[in-house]
N, C-alpha and C positions, 0 to 999 in steps of 0.2 A: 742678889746679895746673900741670900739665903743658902746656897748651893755652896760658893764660894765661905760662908762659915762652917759650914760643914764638912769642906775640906779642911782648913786651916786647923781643926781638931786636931788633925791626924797628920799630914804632913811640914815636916821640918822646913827650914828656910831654906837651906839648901836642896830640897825636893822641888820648892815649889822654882825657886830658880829656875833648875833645871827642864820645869815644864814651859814656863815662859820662851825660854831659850831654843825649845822642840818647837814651841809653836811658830814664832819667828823663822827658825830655819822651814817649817813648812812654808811658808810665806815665799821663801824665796826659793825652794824647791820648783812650788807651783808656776812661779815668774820665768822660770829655767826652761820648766815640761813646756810652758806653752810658745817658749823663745822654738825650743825644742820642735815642736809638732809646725808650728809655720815652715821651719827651715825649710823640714820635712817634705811637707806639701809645697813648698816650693821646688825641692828638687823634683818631685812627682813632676811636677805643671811641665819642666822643664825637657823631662823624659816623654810627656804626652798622655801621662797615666795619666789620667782627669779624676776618675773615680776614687784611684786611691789616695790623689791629692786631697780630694773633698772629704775620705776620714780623717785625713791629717790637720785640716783645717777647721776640723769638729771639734777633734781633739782641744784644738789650741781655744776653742770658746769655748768647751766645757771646763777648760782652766781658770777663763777668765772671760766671762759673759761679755764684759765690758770692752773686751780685744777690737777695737774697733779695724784695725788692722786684718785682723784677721777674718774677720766679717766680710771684711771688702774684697779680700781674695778669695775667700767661697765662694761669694755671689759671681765673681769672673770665672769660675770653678765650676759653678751649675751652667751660666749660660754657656758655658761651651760642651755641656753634657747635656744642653739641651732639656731642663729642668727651669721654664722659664717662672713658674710660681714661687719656686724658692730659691731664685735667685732674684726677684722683686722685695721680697720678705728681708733678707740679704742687705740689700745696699742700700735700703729705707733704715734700715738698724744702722748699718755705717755711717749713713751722712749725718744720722742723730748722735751718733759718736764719735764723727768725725767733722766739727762744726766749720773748720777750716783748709778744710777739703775739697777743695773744685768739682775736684772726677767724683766724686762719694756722693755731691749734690745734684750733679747734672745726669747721674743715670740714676739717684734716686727719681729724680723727674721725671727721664723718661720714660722710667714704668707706672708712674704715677698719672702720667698722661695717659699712655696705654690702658689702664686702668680705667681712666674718666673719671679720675679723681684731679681736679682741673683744678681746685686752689691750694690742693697741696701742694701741684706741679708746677705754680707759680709759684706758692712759697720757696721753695725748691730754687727756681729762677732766681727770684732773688737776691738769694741768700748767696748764688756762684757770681751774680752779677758785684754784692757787695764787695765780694773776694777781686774779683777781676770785671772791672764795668765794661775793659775792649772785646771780653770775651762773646765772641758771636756767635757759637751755639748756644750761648746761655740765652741770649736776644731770641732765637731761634726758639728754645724753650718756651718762653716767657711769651711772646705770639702766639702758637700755639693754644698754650693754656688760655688766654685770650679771648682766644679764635673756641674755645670749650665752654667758658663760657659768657657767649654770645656777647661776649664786646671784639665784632669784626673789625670795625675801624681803629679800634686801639690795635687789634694784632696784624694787621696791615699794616700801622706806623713802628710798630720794634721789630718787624719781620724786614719793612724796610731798612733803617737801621743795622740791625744784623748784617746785612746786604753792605751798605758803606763801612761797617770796621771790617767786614770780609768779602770782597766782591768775587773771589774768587771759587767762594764756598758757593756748590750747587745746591745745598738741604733750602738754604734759604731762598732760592727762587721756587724751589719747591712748595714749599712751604706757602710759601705768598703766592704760587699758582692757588692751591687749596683753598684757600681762606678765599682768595677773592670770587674763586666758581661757587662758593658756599653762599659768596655775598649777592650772589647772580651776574656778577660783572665777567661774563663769560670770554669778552674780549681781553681784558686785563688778565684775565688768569692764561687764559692760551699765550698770550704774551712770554707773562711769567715764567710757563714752563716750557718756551722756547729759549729764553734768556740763559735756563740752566742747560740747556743743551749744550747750548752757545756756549757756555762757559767748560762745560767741561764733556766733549762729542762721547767720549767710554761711558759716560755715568749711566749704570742701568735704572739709580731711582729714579734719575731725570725721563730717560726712556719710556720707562712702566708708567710714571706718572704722568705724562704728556699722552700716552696709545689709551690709561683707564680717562681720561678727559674726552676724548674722543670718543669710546665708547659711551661714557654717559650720559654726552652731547648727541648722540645718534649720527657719528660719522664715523659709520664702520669701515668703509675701506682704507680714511686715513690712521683708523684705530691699528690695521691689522698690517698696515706700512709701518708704522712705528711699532708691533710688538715683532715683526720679523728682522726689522731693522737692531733691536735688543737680542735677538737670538744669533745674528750675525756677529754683535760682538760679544756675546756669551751663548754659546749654544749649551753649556753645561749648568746652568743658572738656574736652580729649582722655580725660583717666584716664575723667571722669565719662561718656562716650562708648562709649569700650571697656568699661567695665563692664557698662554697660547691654546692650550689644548679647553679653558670652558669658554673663551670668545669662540672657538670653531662652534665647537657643541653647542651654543645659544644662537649662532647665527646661523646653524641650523647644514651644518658641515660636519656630522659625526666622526665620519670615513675621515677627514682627516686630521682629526684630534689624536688619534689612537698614537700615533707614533712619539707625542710630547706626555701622551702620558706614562707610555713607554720608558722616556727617556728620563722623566720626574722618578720611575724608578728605580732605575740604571746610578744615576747619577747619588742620590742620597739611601739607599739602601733602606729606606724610611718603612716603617708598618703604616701608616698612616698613607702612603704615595701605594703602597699596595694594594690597600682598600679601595683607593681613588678609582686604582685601575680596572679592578675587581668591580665597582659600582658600576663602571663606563662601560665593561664588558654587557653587566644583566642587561643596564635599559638598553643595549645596540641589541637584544636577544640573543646574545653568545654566553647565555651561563658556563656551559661546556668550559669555555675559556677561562671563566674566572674561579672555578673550584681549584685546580692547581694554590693559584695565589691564596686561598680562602683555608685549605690545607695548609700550608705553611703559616697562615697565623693561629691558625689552633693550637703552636706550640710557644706561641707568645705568651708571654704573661701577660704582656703590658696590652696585648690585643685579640687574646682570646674571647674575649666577652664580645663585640663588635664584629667577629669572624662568624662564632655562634650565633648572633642575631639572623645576619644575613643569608646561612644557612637556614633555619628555621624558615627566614621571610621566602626562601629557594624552594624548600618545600612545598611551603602552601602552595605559590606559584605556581608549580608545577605538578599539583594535585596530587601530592606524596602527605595529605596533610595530617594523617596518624604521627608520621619520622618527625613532621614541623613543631607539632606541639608539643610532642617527646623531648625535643629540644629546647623548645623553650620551656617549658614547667624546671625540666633540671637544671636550666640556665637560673631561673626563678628562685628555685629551693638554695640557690646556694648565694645569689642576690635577691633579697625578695624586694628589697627599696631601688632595684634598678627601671628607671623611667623609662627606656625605650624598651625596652624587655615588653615594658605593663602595656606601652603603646602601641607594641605589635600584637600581642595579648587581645587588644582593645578589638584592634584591625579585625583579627581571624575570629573573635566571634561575633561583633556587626555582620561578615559575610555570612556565620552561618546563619544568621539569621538571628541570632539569641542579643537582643537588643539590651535588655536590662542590665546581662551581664558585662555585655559590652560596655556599656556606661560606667558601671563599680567598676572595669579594671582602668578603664581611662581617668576614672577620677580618682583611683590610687597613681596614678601616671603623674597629674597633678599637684599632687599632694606630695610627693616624690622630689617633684621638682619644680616648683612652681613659675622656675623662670622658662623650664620650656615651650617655646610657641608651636612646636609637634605637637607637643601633649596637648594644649590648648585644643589646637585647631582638628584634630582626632577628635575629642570629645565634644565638640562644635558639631560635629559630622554624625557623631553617633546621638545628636539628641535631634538633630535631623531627623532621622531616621523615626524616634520616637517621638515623633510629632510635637518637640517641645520647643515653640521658635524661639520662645522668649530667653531659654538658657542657651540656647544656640546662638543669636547676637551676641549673649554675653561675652561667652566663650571666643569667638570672631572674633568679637572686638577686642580682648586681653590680646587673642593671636597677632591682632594687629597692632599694637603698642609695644608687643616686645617685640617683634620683627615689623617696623612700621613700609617694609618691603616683601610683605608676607600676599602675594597678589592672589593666591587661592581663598585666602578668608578675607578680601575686599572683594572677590566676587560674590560669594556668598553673599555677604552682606547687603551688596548692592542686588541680589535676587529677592532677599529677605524683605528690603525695604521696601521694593518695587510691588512684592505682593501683598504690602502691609498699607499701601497705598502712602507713601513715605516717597513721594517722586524725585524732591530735590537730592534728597539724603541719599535715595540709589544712584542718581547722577553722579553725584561728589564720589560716592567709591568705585564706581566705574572710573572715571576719571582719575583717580589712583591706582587704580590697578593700571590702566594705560600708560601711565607717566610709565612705572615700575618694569612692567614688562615691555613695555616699546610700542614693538606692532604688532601683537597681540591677539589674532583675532579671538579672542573670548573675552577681552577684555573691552575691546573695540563694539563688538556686541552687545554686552551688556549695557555700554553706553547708547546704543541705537535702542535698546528696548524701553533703556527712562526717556530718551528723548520724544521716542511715539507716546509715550503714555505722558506725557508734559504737552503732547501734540504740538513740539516744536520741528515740524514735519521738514521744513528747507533745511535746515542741519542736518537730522536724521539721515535726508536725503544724501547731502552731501558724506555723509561718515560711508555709507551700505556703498555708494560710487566706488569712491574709495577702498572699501572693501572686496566690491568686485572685479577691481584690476587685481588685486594682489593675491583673492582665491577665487577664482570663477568657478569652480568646481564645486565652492561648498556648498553642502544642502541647506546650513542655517544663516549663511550669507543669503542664498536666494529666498529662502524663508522671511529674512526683514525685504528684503528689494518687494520683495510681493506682496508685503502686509500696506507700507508706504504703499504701493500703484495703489491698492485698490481704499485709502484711504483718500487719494489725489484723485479717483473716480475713473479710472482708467482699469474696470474689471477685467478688460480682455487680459492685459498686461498682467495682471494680477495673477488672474489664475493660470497663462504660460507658467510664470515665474514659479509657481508655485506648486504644478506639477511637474516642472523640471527638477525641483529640493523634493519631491516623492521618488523622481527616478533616479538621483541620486541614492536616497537612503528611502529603504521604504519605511523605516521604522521613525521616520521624523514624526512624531505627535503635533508637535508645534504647525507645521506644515500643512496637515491634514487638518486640523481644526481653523486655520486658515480659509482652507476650501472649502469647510462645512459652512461657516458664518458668512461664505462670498455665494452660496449655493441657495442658505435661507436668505438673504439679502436679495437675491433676484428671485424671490418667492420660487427656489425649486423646491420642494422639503422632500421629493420622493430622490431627488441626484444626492441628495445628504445624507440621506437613509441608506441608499445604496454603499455609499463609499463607507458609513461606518461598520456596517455589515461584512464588507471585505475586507474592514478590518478586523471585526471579533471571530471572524472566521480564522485568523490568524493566531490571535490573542484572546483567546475565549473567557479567558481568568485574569488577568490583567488588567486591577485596580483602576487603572489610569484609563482604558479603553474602553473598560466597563459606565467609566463615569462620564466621559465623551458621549459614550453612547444615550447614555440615560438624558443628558441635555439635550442631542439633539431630537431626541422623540418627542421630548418638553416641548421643545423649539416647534415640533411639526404636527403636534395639535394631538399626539398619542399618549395622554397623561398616563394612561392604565402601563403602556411598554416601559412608561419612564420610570414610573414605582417598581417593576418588576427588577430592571436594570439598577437602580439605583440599590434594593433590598442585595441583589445579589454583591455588590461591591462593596457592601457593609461587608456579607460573608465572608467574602475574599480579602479584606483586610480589615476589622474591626477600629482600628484607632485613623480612618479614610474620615477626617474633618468634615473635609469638604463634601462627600457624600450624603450626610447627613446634614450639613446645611440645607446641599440640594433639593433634597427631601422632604424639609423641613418648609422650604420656600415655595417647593411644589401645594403642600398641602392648605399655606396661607392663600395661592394663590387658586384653590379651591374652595378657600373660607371655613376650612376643615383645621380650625384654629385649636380645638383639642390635641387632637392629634401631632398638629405642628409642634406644642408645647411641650410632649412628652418624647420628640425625635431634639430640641435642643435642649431640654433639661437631660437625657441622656447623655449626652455630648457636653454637656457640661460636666457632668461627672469623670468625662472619660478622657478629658483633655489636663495635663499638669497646669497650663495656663489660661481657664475658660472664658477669654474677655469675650470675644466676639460673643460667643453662646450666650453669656448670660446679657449680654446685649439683645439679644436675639428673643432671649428670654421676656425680658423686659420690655421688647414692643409689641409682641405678642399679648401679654399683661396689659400693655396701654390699650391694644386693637379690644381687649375686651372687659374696657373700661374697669381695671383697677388698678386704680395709681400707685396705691401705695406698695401691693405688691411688684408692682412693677417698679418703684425707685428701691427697691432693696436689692434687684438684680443688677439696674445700673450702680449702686453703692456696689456692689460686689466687682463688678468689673473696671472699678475703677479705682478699687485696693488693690489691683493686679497691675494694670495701667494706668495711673495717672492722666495719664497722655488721650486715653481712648475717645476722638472727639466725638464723635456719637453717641455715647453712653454721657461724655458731659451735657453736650445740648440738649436732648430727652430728659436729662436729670432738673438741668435749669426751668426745662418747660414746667415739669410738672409741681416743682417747689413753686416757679411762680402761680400756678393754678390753683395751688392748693391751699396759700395760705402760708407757705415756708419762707425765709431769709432770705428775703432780698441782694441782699450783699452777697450772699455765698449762691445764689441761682446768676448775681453778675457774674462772680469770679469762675463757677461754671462752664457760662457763655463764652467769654472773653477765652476758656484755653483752647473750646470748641472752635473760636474763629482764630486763632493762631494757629492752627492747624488744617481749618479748612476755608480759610479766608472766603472764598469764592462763593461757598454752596448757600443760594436762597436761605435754605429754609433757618440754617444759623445765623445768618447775617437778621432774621426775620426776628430767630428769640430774643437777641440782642437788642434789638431795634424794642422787642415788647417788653422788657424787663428796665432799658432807660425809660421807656413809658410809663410803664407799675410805679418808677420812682419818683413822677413828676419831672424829668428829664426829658423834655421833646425835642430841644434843641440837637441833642444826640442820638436822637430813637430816628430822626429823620432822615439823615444820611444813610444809616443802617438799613431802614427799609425802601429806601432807594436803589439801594445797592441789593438788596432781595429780587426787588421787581426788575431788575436789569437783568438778573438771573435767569426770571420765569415772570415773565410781563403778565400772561394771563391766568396766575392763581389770583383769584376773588378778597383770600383772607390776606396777602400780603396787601393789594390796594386798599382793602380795608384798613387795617392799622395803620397805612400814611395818612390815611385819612384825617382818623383818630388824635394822629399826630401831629399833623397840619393845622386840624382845630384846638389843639389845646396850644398848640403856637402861636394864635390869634391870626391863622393866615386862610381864612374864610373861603377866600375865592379857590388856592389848590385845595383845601380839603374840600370842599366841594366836587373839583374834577376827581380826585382820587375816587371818592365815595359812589360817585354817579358810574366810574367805569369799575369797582367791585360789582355793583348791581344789574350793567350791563353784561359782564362775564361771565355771570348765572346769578339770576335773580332770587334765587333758595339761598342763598346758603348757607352757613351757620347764623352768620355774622348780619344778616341781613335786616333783621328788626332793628338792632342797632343802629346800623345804616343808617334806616329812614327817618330813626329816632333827631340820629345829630345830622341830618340834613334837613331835616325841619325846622331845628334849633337856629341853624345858621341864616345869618339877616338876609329875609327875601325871599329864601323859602318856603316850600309846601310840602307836607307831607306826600311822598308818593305810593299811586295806588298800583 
């Protein structure tokens, strides 16, 4: 109001007219330019210019944002410039401005499906259905979105649907193959996506999607009949191309991938199909081959960055690695937020050795990008390295959430778990990585090594069988074949097996420790001695050989060679855990308990995640009777781990001993035996802490289930005793009490004993 008095000072009625009347005629100027710039871009489209259609079609919305029209031809404008982000952007704005617009709603949908943005892609449905209810890609849509999220049986009933207003249309057998393989009705969907064959024999989605069904069923020859069968009727057909050529490569036919991916670049002149090719060349070992192509994108714009990577990663490879890093830093300096850049970064310096640094740049890698499961699963690897498990899970696990088909970081995992004494949990991601990768032997392996350490030995057996029809040759195939014999008692078998995985690879560790533990098992310890020796002859510095070594001298009655060997494997790698347990378990098992405590308090300080140590800590603490410094190490390891059951059960013992919270020495116990359900001696604290509460009814089973474990420890028949008598059931606490005393008549608990066997009606004190 104010602006507008300000004028009216100064100009006449006839001025301000006039302004009016300019502004108006802008008005319709602009309605003109943007009539104008469509035409435009339509004549372009018309001519084949794309590009310059698509300034023509900017034009006409920077006229009038609200062009819904013209929005809708952009987005047709990009997809065929192949600019698929901003042409989703595009026709998401259209169908909002063009509310009664069929085509405006149903390809907003379907980039909004593509997306996995799944209720907007129904809303979307909808909204084309409300327009035209016969309409059968909108059914098609609307399924889908469905089928996203996870109501299968509703998107099976409009998917069918779509099928009766169109039966002619193959997306919707398509479609309803999908869903229903998703829903496991694997008959139904093979069905399905024959029915669209049937319906229309050229269709290549029908094609590709009946050969990837097949593939992910694991029947590759009818997979690799139906993608040749797709190439017969389109041999020029990029998807049909690139299929062809990673089913070769996965089933394990390089040699004859090469020519589709050849032809994937012939046919679309693609930077991206050059790359493909350029990758296929490095892992077949023909870098040679793919610098050509790798040259020609250096003068890409749109693929210089990707070209460079590869370069640099060709380098290292090939130990030019001053030229690799030259590369990559200036790649750096001019991207420094670029995440593969930071992840090959990450790569080159883990190998050299420079661990910390490797960690900062993987975790700028992350930070970078946080959706990627590269980045992830690199800095997974590099905390490996730096001895940190507990952020290596982590890391794994994010790797496996974004890529929930990531079988490298469910192997991991399931090694992670296995050594963490975590047996189901390694089982489950073996068994993922299987599903993922097929027949897999490292996936299949990993699964035979939780299945021994679960000692579910007739499966085991059956997986390693299985394994060795399909690689006889391998050394860690024959490594589990011979770990099973000589579990099933059959040592001869054992150790054939098991020196034949040594003359495969001599460098199998696994294999050799095999035959050192089958060697001290039939009391050789000088044949165990011998064969580690020919191995540090070999490996004289070598952490891993050194620490073999150092056990089996343990093992063979040479405490003095075993300290020596173990000191040295400290030297050789400082943050070697498990060295220093060894060490540490050697000196307990000397009674040189000082000593012990000052090799895991070290190690406690030197690990980012000290649970086990200060476990380790703290029993040591308990061996020489002080509690209370001992429940401040399992407090400590259990601000790390929640989970750690050992550190609970020793925590509960000693709060029940002392005079601490009943309730929190239960809840304790109770996470100790969710974790180690089976072991005595926690099924025992449990069984003593329902006892402490006046609970015998529950303390009884408990220590039932102790002595079932380890029938001749004295203190578990003791507390059933205990238990039995405060249950009023006189006659077994009796038996319990009399076989504590027979099992050794010392023992702690034994005044007790006599006490409440003499209590009990009938009784005499025993002398």
């Amino acid at each position: 109001m104010q602006v507008f008095q300000r004028l009216h000072k100064w100009v006449s009625p006839l001025s301000l007219a006039l302004i009016l009347a300019l502004s108006f005629g802008c008005s319709r100027d602009r309605e003109t330019a943007k009539r104008e710039y469509l035409a435009s871009g339509d004549e372009f489209t018309s001519q084949g210019k794309i590009r310059e259609a698509i300034v023509q079609y900017r034009n006409a919305v920077r006229q009038d944002p609200r062009f819904g029209e013209a929005r809708y031809k952009l987005a047709e404008a990009y997809v065929r410039n192949d600019e698929i982000g901003a042409a989703a952007r595009e026709y998401i704005r259209a169908a909002d401005l063009l509310p009664k617009n069929e085509a405006a709603q149903l390809k907003a949908g379907r980039f909004l499906l593509m997306s996995r943005r799944f209720e907007d892609a129904k809303t979307r449905a909808v909204n084309a259905l409300a327009l035209n209810p016969k309409n059968a890609e909108a059914q098609v849509l609307l399924g889908n979105a469905l089928a996203g999220l996870k109501d299968l049986d509703g998107a099976v009933g409009e998917l069918k649907e779509a099928i009766k207003l169109d039966p002619a249309n193959t997306l919707g057998y398509v479609s309803l193959g999908s869903i229903e393989k998703a829903a496991g009705r694997t008959g139904e969907a093979e069905a399905a996506f024959k029915k669209a064959i049937e319906t229309d024999p050229t269709s290549i989605t029908a094609q590709l999607s009946l050969a990837n069904f097949y593939w992910a069923t694991r029947r590759a020859p009818e997979a690799l009949d139906a993608l040749h069968l797709a190439f017969k009727l389109e041999p020029n057909h990029p998807l049909v191309n690139q299929m062809l050529a990673l089913f070769l490569v996965t089933m394990g036919k390089p040699a004859e991938a090469e020519p589709y991916f050849r032809k994937l670049v012939e046919v679309t002149h693609d930077d991206r199909a050059k790359l493909t090719l350029a990758d296929y060349y490095v892992a077949s070992g023909r870098s040679q081959d793919a610098l050509p192509l790798l040259q020609q994108l250096l003068s890409s714009k749109q693929s210089r960055t990707a070209a460079e990577l590869r370069y640099a990663e060709l380098d290292f490879r090939e130990n030019r690695k001053d030229e690799g890093r030259r590369r990559l830093d200036d790649l750096l300096k001019r991207e420094p937020g670029n995440a593969a850049a930071l992840v090959l970064k990450g790569q080159m310096l883990l190998s050299d050795g420079k661990i910390d640094d490797a960690v900062a740049s993987l975790q700028a890698a992350v930070s970078a990008d946080t959706s990627s499961a590269e980045a992830h699963f690199a800095l997974g690897r590099a905390y490996l390295a730096k001895n940190d498990r507990g952020r290596a899970v982590e890391a794994f696990n994010e790797t496996s959430r974004l890529n929930p088909r990531a079988v490298g970081a469910q192997l991991e995992l399931s090694r992670l778990e296995l050594a963490a004494g975590r047996v189901d949990n390694s089982i489950q991601f073996a068994e993922q990585a299987m599903k993922n990768a097929g027949d897999a032997s490292d996936a299949r392996l990993a699964l035979v090594r939780g299945l021994i350490a679960r000692r579910d030995i007739a499966r085991a057996d059956a997986e390693v069988r299985r394994l060795m029809t399909q690689f006889p040759e391998s050394s860690a195939v024959r490594t589990q074949a011979g770990i099973i014999a000589a579990i099933k008692g059959d040592q001869a078998a054992a150790a054939k097996l098991l020196t034949s995985a040594l003359s495969v690879d001599e460098n199998n560790l696994e294999a050799l420790t095999a035959l050192i533990t089958l060697d001290l098992r039939q009391k050789n310890p000088g044949r165990a001695v011998s064969r580690v020796e020919g191995r540090l002859a070999q490996h004289a510095d070598e952490p891993a050989s050194l620490l073999l070594a150092a056990r089996t001298y343990a093992a063979a009655g040479d405490v003095k060679k075993a300290e020596e060997l173990l000191r040295r494997t400290i030297d050789a790698d400082p943050s070697n855990f498990q060295a220093y347990g060894t060490l540490g378990r050697l000196y307990v098992t000397q009674n040189r308990l000082d000593e012990a405590l000052k090799e895991f308090e070290t190690l406690a300080k030197r690990q980012p995640r000290p649970v086990q140590a200060h476990t380790m800590v703290g029993s040591l603490l308990e061996a020489q009777n002080k509690p209370q410094e001992a429940s401040k190490h399992y407090e400590q390891a259990l601000a790390i781990d929640p989970e750690m059951p050992v550190a609970a059960n020793n925590l509960a013992w000693i709060y029940t001993e002392t005079g601490g919270n009943l309730d929190v020495a239960l809840e304790l116990a109770q996470r100790a035996a969710r974790r180690m359900p089976d072991h005595p001696a926690v099924q025992d604290t449990l069984g003593w802490i329902y006892y402490k509460k006046g609970l015998a009814s529950l303390a009884v089973p408990a220590f039932l289930k102790s002595i079932e474990g380890d029938p001749r420890n004295p203190a578990f028949q003791f507390h059933l005793g205990l238990a039995y008598a405060k249950a009023g059931e006189a006659a077994k606490a009796r038996l319990a009490l009399q076989r504590a005393m027979a099992l050794e008549p010392n023992f702690d608990g034994a005044v007790e004993a006599k006490q409440v066997l003499a209590s009990l009606s009938g009784d005499r004190p025993s002398h």
